[in-house]
C-alpha positions in Angstrom: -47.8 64.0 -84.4 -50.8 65.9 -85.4 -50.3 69.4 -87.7 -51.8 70.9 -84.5 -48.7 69.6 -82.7 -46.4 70.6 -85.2 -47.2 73.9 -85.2 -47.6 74.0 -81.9 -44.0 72.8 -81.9 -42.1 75.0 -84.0 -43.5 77.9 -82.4 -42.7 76.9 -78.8 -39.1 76.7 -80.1 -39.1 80.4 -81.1 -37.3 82.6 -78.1 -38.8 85.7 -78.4 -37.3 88.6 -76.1 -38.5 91.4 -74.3 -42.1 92.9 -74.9 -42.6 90.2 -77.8 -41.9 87.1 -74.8 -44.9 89.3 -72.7 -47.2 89.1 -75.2 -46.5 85.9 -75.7 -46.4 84.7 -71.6 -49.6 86.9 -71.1 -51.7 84.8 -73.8 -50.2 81.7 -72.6 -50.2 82.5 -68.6 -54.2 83.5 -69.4 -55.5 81.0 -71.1 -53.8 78.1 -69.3 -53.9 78.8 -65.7 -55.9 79.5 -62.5 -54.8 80.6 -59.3 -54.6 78.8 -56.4 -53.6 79.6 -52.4 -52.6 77.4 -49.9 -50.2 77.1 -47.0 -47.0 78.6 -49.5 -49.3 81.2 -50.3 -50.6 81.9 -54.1 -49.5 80.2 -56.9 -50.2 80.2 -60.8 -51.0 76.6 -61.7 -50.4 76.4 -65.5 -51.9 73.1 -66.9 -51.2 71.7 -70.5 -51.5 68.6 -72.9 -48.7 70.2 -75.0 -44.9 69.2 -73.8 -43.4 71.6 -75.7 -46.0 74.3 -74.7 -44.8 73.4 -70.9 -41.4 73.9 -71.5 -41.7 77.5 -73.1 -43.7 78.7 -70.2 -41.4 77.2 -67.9 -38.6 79.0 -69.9 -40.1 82.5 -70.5 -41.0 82.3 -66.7 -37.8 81.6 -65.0 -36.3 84.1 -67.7 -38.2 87.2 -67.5 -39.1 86.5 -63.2 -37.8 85.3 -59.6 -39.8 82.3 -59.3 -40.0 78.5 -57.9 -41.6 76.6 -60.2 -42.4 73.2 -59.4 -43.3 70.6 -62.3 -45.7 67.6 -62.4 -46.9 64.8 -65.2 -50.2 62.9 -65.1 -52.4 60.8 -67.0 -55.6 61.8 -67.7 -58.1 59.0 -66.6 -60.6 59.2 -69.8 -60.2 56.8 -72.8 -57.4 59.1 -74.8 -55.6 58.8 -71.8 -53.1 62.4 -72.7 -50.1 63.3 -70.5 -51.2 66.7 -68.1 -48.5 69.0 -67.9 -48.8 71.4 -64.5 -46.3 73.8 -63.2 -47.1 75.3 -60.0 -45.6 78.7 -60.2 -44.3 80.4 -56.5 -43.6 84.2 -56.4 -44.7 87.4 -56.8 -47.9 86.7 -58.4 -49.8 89.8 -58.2 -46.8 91.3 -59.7 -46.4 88.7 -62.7 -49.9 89.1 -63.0 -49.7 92.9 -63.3 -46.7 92.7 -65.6 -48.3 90.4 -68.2 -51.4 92.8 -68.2 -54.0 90.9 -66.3 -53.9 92.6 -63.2 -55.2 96.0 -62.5 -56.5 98.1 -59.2 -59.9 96.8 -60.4 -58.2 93.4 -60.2 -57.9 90.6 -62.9 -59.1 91.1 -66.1 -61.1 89.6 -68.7 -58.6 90.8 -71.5 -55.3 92.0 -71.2 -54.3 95.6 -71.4 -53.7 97.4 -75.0 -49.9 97.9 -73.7 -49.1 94.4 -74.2 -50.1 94.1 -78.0 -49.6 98.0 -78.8 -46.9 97.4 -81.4 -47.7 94.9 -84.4 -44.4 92.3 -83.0 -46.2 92.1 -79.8 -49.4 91.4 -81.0 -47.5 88.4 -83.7 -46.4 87.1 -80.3 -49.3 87.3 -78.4 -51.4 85.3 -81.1 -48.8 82.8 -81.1 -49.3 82.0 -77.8 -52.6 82.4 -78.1 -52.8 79.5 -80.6 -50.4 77.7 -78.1 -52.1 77.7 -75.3 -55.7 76.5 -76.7 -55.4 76.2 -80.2 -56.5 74.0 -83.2 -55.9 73.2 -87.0 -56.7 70.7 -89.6 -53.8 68.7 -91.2 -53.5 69.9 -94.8 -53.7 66.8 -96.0 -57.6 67.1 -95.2 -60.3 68.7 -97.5 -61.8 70.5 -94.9 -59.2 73.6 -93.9 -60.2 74.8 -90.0 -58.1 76.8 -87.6 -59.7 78.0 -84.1 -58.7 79.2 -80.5 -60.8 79.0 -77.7 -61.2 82.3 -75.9 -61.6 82.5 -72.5 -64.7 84.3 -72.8 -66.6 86.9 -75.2 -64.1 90.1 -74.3 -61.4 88.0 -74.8 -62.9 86.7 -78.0 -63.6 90.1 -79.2 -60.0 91.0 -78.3 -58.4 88.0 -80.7 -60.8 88.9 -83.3 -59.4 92.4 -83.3 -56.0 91.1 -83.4 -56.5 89.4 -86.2 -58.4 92.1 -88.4 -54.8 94.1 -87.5 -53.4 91.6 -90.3 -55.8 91.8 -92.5 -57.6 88.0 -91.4 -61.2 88.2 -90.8 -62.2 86.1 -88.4 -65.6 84.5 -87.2 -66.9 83.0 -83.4 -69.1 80.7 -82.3 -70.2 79.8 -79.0 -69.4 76.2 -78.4 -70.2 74.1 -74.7 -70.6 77.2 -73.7 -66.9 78.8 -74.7 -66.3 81.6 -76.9 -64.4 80.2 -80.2 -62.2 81.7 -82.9 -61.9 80.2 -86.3 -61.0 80.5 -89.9 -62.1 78.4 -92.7 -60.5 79.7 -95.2 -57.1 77.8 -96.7 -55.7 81.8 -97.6 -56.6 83.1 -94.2 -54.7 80.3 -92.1 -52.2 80.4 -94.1 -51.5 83.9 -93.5 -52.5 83.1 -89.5 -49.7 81.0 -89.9 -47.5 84.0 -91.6 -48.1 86.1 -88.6 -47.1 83.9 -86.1 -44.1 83.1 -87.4 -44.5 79.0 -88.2 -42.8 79.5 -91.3 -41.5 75.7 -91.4 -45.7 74.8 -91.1 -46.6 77.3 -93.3 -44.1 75.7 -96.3 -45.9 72.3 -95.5 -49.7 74.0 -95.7 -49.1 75.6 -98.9 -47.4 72.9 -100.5 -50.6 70.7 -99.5 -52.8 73.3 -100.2 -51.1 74.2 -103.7 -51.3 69.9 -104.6 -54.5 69.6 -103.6 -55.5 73.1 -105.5 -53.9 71.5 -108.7 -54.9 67.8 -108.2 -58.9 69.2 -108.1 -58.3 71.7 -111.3 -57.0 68.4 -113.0 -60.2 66.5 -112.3 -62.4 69.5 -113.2 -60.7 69.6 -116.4 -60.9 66.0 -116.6 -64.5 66.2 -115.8 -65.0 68.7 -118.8 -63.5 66.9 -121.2 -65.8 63.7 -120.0 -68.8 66.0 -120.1 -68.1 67.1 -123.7 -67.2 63.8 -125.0 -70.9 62.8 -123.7 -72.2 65.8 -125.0 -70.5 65.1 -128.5 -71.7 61.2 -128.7 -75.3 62.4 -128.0 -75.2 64.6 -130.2 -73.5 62.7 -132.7 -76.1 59.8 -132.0 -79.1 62.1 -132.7 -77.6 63.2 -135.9 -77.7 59.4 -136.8 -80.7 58.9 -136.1 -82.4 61.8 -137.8 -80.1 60.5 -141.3 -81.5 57.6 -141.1 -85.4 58.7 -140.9 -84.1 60.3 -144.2 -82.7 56.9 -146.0 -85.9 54.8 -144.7 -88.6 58.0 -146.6 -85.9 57.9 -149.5 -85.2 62.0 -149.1 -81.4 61.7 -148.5 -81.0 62.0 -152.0 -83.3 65.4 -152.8 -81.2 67.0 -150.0 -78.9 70.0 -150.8 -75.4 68.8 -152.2 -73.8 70.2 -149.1 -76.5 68.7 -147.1 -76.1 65.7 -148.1 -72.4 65.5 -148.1 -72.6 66.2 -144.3 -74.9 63.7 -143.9 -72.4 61.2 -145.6 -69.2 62.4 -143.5 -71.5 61.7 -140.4 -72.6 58.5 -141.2 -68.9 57.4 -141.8 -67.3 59.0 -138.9 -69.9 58.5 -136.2 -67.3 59.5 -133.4 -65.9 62.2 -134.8 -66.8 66.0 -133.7 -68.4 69.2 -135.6 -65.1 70.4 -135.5 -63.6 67.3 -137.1 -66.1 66.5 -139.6 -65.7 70.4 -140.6 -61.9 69.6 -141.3 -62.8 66.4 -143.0 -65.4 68.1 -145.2 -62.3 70.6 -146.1 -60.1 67.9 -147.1 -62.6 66.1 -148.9 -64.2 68.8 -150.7 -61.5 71.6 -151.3 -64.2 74.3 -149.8 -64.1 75.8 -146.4 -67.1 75.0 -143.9 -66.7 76.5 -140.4 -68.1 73.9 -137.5 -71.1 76.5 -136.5 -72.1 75.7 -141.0 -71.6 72.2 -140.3 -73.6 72.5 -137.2 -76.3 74.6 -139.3 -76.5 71.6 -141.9 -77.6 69.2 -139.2 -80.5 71.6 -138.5 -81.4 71.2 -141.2 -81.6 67.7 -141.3 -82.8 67.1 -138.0 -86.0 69.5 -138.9 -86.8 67.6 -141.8 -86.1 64.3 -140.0 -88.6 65.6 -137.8 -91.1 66.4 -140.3 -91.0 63.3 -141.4 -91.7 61.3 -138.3 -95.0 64.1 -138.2 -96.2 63.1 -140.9 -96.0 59.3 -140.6 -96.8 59.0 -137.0 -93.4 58.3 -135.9 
């Protein structure tokens, strides 16, 4: 299964009770059904890709109200060829409607009523099944960390957006084929998304990805450091070479300063070695203390009369 599923999952097995299974039925009942009328009279039809995501609708539903609810499977015709989940829900549908905060005297409504998500519990549930009914996230396992629901339209966008920012999780939307979407990008944010909804199992598995993959790239940047100073060192090193040797071929290694000169020496004899290594050598060597910024200040010095030199003979 996809993480998508697997969170999708763990949360449908989550029995929440009383207000919290509203909140959770009224995202859910919104952003999966339509209403339909016909001989039996109206009906909910509540369509879904998500097995599990049928089965707590069809379990909140028969628990909280009197209702026939009668089940069907299909196969979408298109080249993924998913399973379609319907239950066709008989009953007192204005007065579901009305519970779950749909329905009003001015009739149904683009976002449910503040009485549904008034305490912080009821709004953990109500995201929940918001994330059920028509949500999305990237397996951890991916570089690229994405969570979104699709609102049903703007109001309702707004009104997830302000759920969120209850939990302290900014939130963004687009406007994709026409559809209001939520999202987060950031790995901090859905994890804390995940927090709030109460996929704990999920949330252990998205950290633990996130925290590997956080440690695997500090490895490689440190890795990539150490490459880039090596390089940096050889140059370096190489150039220092290079300017001694203008000094041997004019015969002015000799008439350099003694210290100079040693440095010069220790270069030419440990071509792979650092500043900070020939410093240590030239301690051992020489009994006298030279930091690596003096060593450093010694090739200078030899690179600017190197540099004379090739000046002066047109090098």
């Amino acid at each position: 299964m996809s993480f998508t599923s697997d969170v999708k999952q763990e949360l449908s097995l989550k029995k929440p009770e009383g207000n919290e299974e509203r909140a959770e039925l009224s995202a859910l009942i919104q952003m999966t059904s339509s209403i339909s009328i016909s001989s039996r009279g109206m009906a909910i039809a509540v369509v879904t890709e998500n097995a599990s995501v049928s089965r707590a609708v069809y379990r909140m539903l028969k628990n909280r109200y009197e209702v026939t609810i009668e089940t069907s499977v299909r196969r979408r015709m298109n080249l993924n060829k998913n399973l379609i989940y319907t239950l066709k829900v008989y009953g007192q549908v204005n007065g579901i409607l009305t519970d779950l905060g749909l329905y009003s005297a001015r009739g149904l409504l683009d976002r449910p009523l503040q009485k549904i998500v008034q305490k912080d519990s009821f709004a953990r549930a109500y995201l929940a099944g918001a994330f059920m009914a028509d949500g999305s996230v990237n397996s951890p396992q991916t570089s690229s960390y994405h969570l979104e629901i699709k609102a049903c339209n703007e109001k309702h966008a707004q009104f997830l957006m302000d759920l969120l920012s209850r939990f302290d999780i900014p939130s963004r939307c687009i406007t994709r084929r026409s559809k209001s979407v939520v999202y987060l990008k950031a790995s901090e944010r859905i994890a804390d998304f995940l927090r709030v909804c109460g996929a704990d199992e999920c949330l252990l598995e998205f950290e633990n990805e996130r925290i590997s993959r956080d440690l695997m790239n500090n490895v490689q940047r440190l890795n990539n450091v150490d490459v880039a100073n090596e390089v940096k060192s050889m140059k370096a090193s190489n150039n220092q070479i290079e300017d001694i040797e203008v000094l041997k071929k004019y015969d002015r290694l000799k008439s350099l300063d003694i210290k100079v000169k040693d440095a010069a020496e220790l270069r030419l004899a440990n071509p792979d070695a650092t500043l900070s290594e020939l410093a240590e050598l030239y301690n051992k060597e020489n009994g006298t203390s030279v930091t690596k910024s003096g060593m450093k200040h010694r090739f200078v010095k030899i690179h600017d009369l190197a540099e004379e030199l090739r000046k002066t003979h047109g090098e």
